[in-house]
LOFIDO-799911 format. One record per residue: residue number from 1; residue in three letters; x, y, z of N, C-alpha, C in turn. Coordinates in nm, 2 decimals. Layout:
BEGIN
 lumke baro  neast nnorth    nup caeast canorth   caup  ceast cnorth    cup
   NUM  Ala      X      Y      Z      X       Y      Z      X      Y      Z
...
END
This chain:
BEGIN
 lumke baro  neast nnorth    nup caeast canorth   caup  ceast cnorth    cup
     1  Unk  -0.41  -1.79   0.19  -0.38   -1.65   0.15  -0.23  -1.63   0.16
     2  Unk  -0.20  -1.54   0.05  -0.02   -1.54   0.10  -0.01  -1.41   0.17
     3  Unk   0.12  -1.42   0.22   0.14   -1.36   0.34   0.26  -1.24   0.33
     4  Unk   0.29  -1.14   0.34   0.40   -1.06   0.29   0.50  -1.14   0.37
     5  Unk   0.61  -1.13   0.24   0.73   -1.21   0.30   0.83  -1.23   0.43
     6  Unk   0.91  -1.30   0.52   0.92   -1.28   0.61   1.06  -1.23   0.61
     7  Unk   1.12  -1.23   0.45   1.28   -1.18   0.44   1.24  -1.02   0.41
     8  Unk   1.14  -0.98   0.38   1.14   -0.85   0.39   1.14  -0.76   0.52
     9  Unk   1.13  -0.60   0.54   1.10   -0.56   0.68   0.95  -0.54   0.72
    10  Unk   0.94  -0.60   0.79   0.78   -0.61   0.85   0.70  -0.46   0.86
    11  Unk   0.78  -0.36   0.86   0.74   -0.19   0.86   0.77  -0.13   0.71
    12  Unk   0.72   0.01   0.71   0.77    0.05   0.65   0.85   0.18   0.71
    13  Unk   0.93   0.25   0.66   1.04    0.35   0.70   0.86   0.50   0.71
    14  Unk   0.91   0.51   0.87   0.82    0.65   0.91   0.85   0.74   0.76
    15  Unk   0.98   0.81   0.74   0.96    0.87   0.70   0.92   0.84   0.52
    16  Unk   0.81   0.94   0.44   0.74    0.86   0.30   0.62   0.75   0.35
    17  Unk   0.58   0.76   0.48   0.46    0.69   0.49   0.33   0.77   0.50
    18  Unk   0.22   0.70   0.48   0.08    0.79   0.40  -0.05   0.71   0.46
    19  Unk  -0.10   0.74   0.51  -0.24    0.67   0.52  -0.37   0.76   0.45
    20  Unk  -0.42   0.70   0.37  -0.56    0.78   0.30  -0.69   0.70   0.32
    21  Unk  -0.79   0.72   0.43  -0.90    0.66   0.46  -0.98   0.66   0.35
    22  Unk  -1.08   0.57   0.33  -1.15    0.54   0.22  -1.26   0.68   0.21
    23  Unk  -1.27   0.70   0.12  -1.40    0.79   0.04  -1.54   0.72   0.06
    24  Unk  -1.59   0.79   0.17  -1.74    0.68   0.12  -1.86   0.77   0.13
    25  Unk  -1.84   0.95   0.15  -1.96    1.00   0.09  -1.94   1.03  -0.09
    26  Unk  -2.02   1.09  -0.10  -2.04    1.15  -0.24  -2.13   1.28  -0.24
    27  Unk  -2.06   1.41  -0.34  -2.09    1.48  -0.31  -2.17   1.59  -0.45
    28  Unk  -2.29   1.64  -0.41  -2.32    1.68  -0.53  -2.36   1.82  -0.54
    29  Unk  -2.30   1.87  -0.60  -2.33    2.04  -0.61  -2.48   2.10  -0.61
    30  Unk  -2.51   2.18  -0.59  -2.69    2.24  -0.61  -2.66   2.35  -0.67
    31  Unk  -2.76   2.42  -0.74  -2.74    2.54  -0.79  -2.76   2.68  -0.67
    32  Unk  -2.81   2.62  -0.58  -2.85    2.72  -0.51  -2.77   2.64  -0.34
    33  Unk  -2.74   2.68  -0.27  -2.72    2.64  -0.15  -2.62   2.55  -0.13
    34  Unk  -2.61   2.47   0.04  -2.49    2.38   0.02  -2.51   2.25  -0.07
    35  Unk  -2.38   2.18  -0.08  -2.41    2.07  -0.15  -2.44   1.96  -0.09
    36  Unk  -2.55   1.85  -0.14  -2.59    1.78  -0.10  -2.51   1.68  -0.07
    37  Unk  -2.48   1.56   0.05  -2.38    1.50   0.05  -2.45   1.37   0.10
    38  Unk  -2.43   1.23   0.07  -2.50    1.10   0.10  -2.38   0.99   0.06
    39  Unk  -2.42   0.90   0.19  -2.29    0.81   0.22  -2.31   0.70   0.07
    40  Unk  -2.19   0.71   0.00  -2.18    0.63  -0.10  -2.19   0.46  -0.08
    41  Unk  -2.11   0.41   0.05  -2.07    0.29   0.04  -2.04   0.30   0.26
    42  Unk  -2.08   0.15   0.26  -2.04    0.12   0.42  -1.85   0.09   0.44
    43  Unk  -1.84   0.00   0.35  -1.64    0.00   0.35  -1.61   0.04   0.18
    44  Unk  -1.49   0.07   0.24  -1.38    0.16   0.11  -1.26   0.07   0.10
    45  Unk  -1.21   0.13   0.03  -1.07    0.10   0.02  -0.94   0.23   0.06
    46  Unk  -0.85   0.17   0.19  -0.79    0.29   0.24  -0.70   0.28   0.15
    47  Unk  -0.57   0.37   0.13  -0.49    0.37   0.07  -0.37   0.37   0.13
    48  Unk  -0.25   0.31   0.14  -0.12    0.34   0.20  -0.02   0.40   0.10
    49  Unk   0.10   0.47   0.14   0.19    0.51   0.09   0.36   0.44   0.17
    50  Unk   0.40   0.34   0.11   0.50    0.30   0.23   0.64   0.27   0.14
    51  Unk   0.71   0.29   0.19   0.90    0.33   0.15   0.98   0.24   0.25
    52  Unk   1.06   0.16   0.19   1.14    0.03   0.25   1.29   0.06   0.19
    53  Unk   1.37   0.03   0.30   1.53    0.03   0.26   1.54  -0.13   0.27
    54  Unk   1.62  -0.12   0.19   1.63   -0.31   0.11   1.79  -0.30   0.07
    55  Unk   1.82  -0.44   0.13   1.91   -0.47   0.07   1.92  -0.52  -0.12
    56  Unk   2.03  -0.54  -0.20   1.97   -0.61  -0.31   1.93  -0.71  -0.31
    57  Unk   1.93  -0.83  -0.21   1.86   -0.90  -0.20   1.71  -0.91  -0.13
    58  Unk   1.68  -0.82  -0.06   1.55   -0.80   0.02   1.50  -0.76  -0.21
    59  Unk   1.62  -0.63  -0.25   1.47   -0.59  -0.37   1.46  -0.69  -0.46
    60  Unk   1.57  -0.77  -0.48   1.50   -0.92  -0.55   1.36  -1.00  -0.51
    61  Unk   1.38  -0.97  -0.41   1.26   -1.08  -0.33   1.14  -1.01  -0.33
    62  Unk   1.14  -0.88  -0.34   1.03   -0.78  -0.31   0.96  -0.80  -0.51
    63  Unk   1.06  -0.78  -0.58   1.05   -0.77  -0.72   0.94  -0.94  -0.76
    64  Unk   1.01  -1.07  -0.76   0.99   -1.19  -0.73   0.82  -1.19  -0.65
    65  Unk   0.83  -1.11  -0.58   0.69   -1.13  -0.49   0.59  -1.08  -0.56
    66  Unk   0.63  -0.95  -0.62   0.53   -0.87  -0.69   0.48  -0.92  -0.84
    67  Unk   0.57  -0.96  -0.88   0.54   -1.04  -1.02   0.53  -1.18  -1.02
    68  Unk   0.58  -1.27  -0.89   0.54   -1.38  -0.97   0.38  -1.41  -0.87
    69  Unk   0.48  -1.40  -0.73   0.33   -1.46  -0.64   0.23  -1.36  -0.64
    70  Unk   0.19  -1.25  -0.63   0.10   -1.19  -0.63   0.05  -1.14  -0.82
    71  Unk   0.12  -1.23  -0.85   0.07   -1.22  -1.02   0.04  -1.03  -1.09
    72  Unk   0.22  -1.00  -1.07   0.14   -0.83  -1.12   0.10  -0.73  -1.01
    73  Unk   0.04  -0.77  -0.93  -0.05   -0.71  -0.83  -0.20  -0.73  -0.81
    74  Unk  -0.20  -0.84  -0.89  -0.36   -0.87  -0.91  -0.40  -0.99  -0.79
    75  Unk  -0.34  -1.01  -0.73  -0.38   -1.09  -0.60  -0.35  -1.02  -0.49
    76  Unk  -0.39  -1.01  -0.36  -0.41   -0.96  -0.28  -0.31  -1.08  -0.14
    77  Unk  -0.27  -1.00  -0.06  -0.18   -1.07   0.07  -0.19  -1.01   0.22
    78  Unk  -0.18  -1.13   0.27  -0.22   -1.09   0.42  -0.08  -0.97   0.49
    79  Unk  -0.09  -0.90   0.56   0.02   -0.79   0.64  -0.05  -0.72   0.74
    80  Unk   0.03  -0.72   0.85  -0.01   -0.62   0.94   0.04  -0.50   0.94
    81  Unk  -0.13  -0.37   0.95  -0.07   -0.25   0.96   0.02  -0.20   1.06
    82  Unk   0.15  -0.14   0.95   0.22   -0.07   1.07   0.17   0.07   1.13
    83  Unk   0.05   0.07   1.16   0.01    0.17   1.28  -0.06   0.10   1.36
    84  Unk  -0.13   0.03   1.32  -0.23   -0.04   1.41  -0.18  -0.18   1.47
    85  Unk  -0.16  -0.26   1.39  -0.06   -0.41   1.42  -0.19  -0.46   1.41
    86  Unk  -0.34  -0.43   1.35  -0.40   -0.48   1.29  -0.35  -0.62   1.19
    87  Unk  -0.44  -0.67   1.19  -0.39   -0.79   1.03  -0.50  -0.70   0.96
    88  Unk  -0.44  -0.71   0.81  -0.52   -0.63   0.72  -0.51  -0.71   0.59
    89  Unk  -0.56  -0.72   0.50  -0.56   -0.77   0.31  -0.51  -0.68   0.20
    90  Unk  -0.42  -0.67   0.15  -0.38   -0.56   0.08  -0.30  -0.59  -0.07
    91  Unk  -0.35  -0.52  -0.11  -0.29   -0.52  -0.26  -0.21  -0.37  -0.36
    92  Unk  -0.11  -0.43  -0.38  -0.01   -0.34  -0.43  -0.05  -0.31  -0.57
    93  Unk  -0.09  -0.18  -0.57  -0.18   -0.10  -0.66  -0.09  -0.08  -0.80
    94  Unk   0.05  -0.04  -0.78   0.15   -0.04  -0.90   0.24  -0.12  -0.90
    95  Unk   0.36  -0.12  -1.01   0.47   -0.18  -0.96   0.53  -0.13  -0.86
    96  Unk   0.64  -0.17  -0.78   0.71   -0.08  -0.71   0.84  -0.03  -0.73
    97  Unk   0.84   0.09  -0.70   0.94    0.22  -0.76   1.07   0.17  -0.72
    98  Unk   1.22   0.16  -0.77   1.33    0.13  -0.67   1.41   0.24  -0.71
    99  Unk   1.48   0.29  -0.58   1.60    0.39  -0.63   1.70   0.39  -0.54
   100  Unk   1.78   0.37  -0.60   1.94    0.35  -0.49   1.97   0.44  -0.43
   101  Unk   2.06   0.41  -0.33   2.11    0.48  -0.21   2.22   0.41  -0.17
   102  Unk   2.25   0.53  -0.09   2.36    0.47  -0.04   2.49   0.42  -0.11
   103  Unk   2.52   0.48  -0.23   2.61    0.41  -0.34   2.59   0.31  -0.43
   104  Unk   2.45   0.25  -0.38   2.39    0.13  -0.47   2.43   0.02  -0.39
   105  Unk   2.45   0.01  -0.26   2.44   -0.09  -0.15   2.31  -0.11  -0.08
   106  Unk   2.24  -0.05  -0.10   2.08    0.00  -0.04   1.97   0.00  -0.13
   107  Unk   1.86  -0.03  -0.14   1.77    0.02  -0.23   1.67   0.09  -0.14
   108  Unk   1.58   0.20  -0.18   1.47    0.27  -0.11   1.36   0.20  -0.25
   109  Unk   1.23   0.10  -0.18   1.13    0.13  -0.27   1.02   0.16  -0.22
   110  Unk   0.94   0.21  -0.30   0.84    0.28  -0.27   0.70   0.15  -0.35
   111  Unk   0.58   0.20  -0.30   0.46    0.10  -0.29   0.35   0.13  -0.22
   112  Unk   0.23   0.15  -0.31   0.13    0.19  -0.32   0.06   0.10  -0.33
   113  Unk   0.00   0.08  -0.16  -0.09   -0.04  -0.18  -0.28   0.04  -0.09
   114  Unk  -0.35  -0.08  -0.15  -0.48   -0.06  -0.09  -0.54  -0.19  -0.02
   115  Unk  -0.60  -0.08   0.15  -0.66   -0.18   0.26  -0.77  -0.26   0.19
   116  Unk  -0.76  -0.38   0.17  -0.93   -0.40   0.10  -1.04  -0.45   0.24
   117  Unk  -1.14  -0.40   0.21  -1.28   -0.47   0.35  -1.22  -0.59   0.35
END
């Protein structure tokens, strides 16, 4: 299993970070009364929201990781959650967003990944 890189930062920046627990009822309207509600699934998929300051070389490597070794985003890599220090399986849902800072000696990217079971 590949492993999130070790030239990257192991966290992501507190601030721009997101945790979204998985969905696992489902909910269905009635015409009369409350709505009925029944557990869809036993695991989900959580969602993160995480923001990294990068040098230009950390966002080369970040870029390189995302397209070649995790093919797009279609492969999945091992990382530990930064709240829990859990080990977790996660896959980067989009590309990831880069926007300079700092005069263009910095990069801030952004990345939307999902916890998988």
């Amino acid at each position: 299993m590949t492993t999130w890189p070790a030239e990257l930062p192991p966290r992501p920046l507190v601030d721009g970070f997101a945790e979204t627990p998985a969905e696992l009822a489902v909910r269905s309207p009635m015409e009369v009364g409350p709505a009925k509600v029944r557990r869809r699934a036993t695991a989900g998929v959580t969602k993160l929201e995480c923001r990294f300051r990068l040098t230009p070389t950390q966002r080369a490597s970040l870029l390189a990781f995302w397209q070649t070794t995790l093919k797009g985003g279609v492969l999945r890599f091992d990382w530990t959650h930064p709240v829990t220090d859990a080990p977790i399986s996660c896959r980067i849902i989009a590309p990831p967003a880069f926007t300079p800072i700092a005069g263009g000696v910095a990069w801030q990217a952004a990345l939307s990944l999902e916890v998988l079971p």
